[in-house]
C-alpha angles and dihedrals in degrees: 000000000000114000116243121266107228082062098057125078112218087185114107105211100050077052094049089049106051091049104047081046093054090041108037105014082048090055098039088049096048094044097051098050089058098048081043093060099034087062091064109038125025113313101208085068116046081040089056091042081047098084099070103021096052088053093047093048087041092054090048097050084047082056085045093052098054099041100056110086088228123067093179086047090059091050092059100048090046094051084046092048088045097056099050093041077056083046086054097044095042088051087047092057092042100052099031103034082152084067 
């Protein structure tokens, strides 16, 4: 069965944005949050908790971006969350340089 057409974007840059969203701004994203939070408890372990967790929050973030109706929108939110996830990490090294 065909999907139906008004569902369906024949534009190319709403497209292009929701999947390098999803692919890129997912990772980023993922990625931050665990160095964030390993500058500020143990790092062995939240390296080592990292490998699932970081492929469990990627994949959701990938869900989030192609669901929002925005892809540009959801650029946005994942640079903002990115920065302050790089705020968070660069505090972290700062305050606790032992960890």
């Amino acid at each position: 069965m065909p999907a139906n057409s008004k569902y369906l974007n024949p534009s190319f840059w709403p497209r292009f944005s929701k999947i390098t969203a999803a692919l890129l701004g997912g990772f980023i994203v993922s990625v931050l949050f665990h160095l964030a939070v390993a500058s500020w408890f143990d790092h062995v372990t939240v390296i080592i908790t990292s490998t699932y967790s970081a492929l469990i929050l990627w994949a959701v973030l990938m869900i989030v971006a192609f669901l929002a109706k925005n892809g540009w929108k959801i650029w946005g939110i994942y640079l903002l969350t990115s920065i302050i996830l790089a705020i968070i990490m660069f505090y972290g090294k700062a305050l606790n340089p032992i960890l």
